[in-house]
C-alpha positions in Angstrom: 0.0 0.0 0.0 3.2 2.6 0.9 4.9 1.5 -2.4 1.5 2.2 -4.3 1.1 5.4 -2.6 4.5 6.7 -3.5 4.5 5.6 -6.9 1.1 7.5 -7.0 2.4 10.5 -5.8 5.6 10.2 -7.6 3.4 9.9 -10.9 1.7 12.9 -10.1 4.6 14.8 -10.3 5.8 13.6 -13.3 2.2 14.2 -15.1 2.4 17.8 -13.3 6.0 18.4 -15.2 5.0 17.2 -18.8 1.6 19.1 -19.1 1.8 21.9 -16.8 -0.2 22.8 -13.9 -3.9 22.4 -13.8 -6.5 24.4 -12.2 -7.7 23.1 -9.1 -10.5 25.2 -8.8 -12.4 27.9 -10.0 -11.7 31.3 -8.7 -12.7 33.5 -11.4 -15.3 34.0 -14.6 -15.4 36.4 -17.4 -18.9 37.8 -17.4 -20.2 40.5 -20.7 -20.3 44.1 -18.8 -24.3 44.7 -18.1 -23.8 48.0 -19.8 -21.6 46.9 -22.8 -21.6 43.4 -23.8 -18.6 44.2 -25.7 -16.7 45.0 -22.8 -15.8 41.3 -20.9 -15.2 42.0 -16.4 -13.4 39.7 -14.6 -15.2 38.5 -11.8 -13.1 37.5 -8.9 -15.8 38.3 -5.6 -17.2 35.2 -4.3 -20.2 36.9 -3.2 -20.2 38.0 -7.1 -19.0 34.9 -8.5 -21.6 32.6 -7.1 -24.3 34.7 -8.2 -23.1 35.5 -11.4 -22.4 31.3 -11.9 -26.3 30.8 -10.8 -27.8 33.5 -12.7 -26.1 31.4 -15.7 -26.6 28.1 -14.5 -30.7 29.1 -14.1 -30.9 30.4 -17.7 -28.7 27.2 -19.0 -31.3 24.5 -17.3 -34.0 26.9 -18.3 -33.5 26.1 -22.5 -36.6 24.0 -22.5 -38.9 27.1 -21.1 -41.6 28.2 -23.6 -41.7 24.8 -25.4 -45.5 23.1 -25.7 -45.2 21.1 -22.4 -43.5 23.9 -20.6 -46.7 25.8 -21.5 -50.0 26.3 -19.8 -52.7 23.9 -20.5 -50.4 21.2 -20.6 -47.6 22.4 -17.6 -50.6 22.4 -15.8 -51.4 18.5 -16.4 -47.9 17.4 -16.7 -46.5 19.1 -13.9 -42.4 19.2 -13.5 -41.2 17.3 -10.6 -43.9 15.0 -9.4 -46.0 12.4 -10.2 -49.0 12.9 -12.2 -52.1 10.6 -13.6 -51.2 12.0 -16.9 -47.8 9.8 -16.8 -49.8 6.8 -16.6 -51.9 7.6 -19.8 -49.0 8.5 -22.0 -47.5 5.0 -21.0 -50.7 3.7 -21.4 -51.0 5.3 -24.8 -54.1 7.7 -24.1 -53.3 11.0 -25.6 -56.8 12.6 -24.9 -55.4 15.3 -22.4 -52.9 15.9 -25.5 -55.7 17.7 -27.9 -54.2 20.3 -29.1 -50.7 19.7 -29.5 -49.3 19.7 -32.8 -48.5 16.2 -34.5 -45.0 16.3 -34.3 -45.3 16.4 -30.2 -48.3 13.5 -30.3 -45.9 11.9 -32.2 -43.3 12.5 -29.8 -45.8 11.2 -27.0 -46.4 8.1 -28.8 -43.3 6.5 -28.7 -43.3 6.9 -24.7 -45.8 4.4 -24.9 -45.0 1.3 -22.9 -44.0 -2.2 -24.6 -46.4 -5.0 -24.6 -45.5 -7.4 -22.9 -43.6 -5.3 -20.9 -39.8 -5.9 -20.8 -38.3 -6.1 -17.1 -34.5 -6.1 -15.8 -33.7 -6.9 -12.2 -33.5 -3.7 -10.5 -31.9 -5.1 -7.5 -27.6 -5.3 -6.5 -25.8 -8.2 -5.4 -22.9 -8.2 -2.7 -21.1 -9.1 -5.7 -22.2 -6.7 -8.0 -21.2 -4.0 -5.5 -18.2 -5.8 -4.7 -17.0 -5.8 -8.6 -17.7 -2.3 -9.4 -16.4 -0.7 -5.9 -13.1 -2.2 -6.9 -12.5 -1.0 -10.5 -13.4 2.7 -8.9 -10.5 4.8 -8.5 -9.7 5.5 -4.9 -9.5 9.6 -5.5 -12.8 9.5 -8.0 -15.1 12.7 -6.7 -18.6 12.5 -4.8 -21.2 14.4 -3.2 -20.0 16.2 0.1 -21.5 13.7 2.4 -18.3 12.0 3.1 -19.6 8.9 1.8 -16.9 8.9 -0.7 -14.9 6.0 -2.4 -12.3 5.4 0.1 -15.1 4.2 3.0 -16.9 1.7 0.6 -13.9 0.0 -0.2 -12.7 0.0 3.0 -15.7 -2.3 3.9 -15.5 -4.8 1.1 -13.5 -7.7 3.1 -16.6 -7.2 5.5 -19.3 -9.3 4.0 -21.5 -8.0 6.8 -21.1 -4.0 6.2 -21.1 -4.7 2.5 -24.3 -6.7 3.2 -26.1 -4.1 4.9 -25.4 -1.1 2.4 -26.6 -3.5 -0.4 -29.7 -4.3 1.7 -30.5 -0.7 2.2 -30.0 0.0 -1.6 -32.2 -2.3 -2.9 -34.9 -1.4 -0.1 -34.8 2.0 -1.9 -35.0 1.0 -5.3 -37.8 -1.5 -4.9 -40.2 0.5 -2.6 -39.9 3.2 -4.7 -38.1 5.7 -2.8 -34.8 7.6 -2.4 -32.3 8.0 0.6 -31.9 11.0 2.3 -28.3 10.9 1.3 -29.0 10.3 -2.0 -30.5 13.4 -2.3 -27.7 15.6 -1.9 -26.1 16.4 -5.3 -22.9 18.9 -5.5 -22.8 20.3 -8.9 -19.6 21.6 -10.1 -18.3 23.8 -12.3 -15.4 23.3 -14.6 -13.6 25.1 -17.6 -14.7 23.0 -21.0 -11.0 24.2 -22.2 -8.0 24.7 -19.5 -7.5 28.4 -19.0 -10.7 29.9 -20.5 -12.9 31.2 -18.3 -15.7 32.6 -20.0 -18.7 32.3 -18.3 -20.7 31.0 -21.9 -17.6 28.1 -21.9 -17.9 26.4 -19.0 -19.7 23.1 -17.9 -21.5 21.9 -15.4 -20.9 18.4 -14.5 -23.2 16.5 -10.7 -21.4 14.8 -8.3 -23.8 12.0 -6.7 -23.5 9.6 -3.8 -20.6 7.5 -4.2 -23.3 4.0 -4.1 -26.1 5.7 -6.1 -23.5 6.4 -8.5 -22.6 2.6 -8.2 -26.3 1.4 -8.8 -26.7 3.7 -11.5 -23.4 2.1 -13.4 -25.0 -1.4 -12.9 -28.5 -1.4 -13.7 -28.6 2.2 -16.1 -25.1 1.7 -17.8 -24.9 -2.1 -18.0 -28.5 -4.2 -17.4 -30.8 -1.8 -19.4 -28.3 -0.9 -22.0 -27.0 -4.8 -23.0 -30.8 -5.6 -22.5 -32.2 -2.9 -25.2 -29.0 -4.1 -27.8 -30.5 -7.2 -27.3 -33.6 -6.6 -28.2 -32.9 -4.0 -30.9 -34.9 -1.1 -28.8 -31.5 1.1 -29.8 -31.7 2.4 -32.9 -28.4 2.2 -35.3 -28.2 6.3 -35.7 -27.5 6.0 -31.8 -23.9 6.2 -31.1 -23.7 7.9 -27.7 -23.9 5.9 -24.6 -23.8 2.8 -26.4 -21.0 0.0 -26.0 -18.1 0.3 -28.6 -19.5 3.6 -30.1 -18.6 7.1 -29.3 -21.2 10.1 -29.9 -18.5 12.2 -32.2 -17.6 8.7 -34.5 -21.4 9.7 -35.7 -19.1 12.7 -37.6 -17.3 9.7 -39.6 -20.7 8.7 -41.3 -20.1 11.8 -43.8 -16.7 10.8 -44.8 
C-alpha cells in the first residue's frame, strides 16, 4: 500500500511536469459588462462569483422554457417534478389530455408508450455486484459532500456483513420506490470545457452523486438496461452515444 502510494504521488509529479499545472479550482469567470456586452469584467468576488455562476446556471437548465409542455394547458397536467395521472396515460397510450398539440409532439408522446408485454430487468444489486464495481473505482474518483466517498466503501468490502447491509439498504430503496436522504444531496460543479478559458458561456457543469447511487446507477442504467435494449434492438443504429463500442463524435465519420 506505501509503495503504491509513493508511486502515486511520484506519478503525479511527473504528469504535473510534462503538461503543466492544472486548475484546481475555479476562482474567477469572465462575465459580458451589463452595460456593454462588448466590454468582458473579470469577476473574482465570491459573493459576485456565485451569483453570477447561478444567474447562468438558471438560464442554462432553463432552455426547454416556452416549449409546448412547458406551456399552460399542458404544464398544468404534466406538472415538472412529481407524479401525475397524466404519466400513466401516456404509458398507457391515451393522448386525450394531448388535444391540441401539434402532431410532431403526439408523435413525440407516442413513442413513450410502454412495450407490450412489458420488458423487465432486475433492478436489485448483489454483494457481488457492489463488490466488482467498488473495486475498478479509482480510490480519488469525486462525490457528493456527504463523506460517503470512495475510500469508506472499499474500505468495507472484506466485511461481507457491512457490505451486506449497504446493499440491503440500496435495494430497499429502489424497490419500494423511494430515495435515501443521502442520495438526495447532489454537488454540482463547475469546470472550464478548455484549460485556461474562463468565459462564463464556456464552462460546464458536471453533478457529483452519492458514491453507491452512483454505483447502482453504473450497474443497472449503464450495463443491465443498455445490454438488455441491444439485445432486443430497442436502440436504434443512428444512436452512437452511450452505447457499447460507439462514441457520440464517431457519428461525424458517417459523412466521410
Amino acid at each position: 500500500m506505501l509503495d503504491k502510494e509513493i508511486r502515486r504521488a511520484t506519478y503525479k509529479k511527473l504528469s504535473c511536469l510534462a503538461k503543466g499545472p492544472r486548475d484546481s479550482g475555479l476562482s474567477k469567470v469572465l462575465c459580458p459588462n451589463e452595460d456593454d456586452n462588448d466590454v468582458t469584467d473579470e469577476i473574482t468576488d465570491p459573493e459576485q462569483l456565485f451569483d453570477r455562476l447561478i444567474q447562468r446556471n438558471k438560464k442554462h437548465f432553463s432552455q426547454a422554457n416556452e416549449t409546448y409542455l412547458t406551456k399552460p394547458p399542458h404544464s398544468e397536467i404534466l406538472p415538472p417534478f412529481h407524479y401525475s395521472p397524466v404519466v400513466d396515460e401516456i404509458l398507457e397510450g391515451n393522448l386525450n389530455s394531448f388535444d391540441s398539440l401539434p402532431p410532431e409532439i403526439k408523435a413525440l408522446l407516442t413513442e413513450m408508450q410502454a412495450l407490450d408485454p412489458p420488458h423487465t430487468i432486475d433492478p436489485t444489486m448483489t454483494i457481488t455486484n457492489f463488490r466488482e464495481g467498488m473495486r475498478k473505482v479509482p480510490e480519488g474518483k469525486s462525490s457528493s459532500l456527504s463523506g460517503r466517498n470512495y475510500s469508506i466503501y472499499k474500505a468495507m468490502l472484506p466485511d461481507k456483513y457491512c457490505t451486506g447491509k449497504v446493499v440491503k439498504l440500496i435495494n430497499k430503496g429502489v424497490t419500494h420506490g423511494f430515495f435515501l436522504k443521502h442520495w438526495r444531496n447532489v454537488l454540482q460543479v463547475m469546470l472550464c470545457k478548455k484549460p485556461g478559458n474562463y468565459n462564463i458561456d464556456k464552462l460546464r457543469v458536471i453533478q457529483l452523486i452519492q458514491a453507491d447511487l452512483n454505483m447502482y446507477f453504473r450497474l443497472v442504467c449503464g450495463k443491465r438496461l443498455v445490454h438488455h435494449s441491444r439485445k432486443h434492438d430497442f436502440i436504434p443504429a443512428e444512436q452512437f452515444g452511450s452505447v457499447p463500442g460507439r462514441q457520440a463524435t464517431s457519428a461525424l465519420l458517417l459523412n466521410f
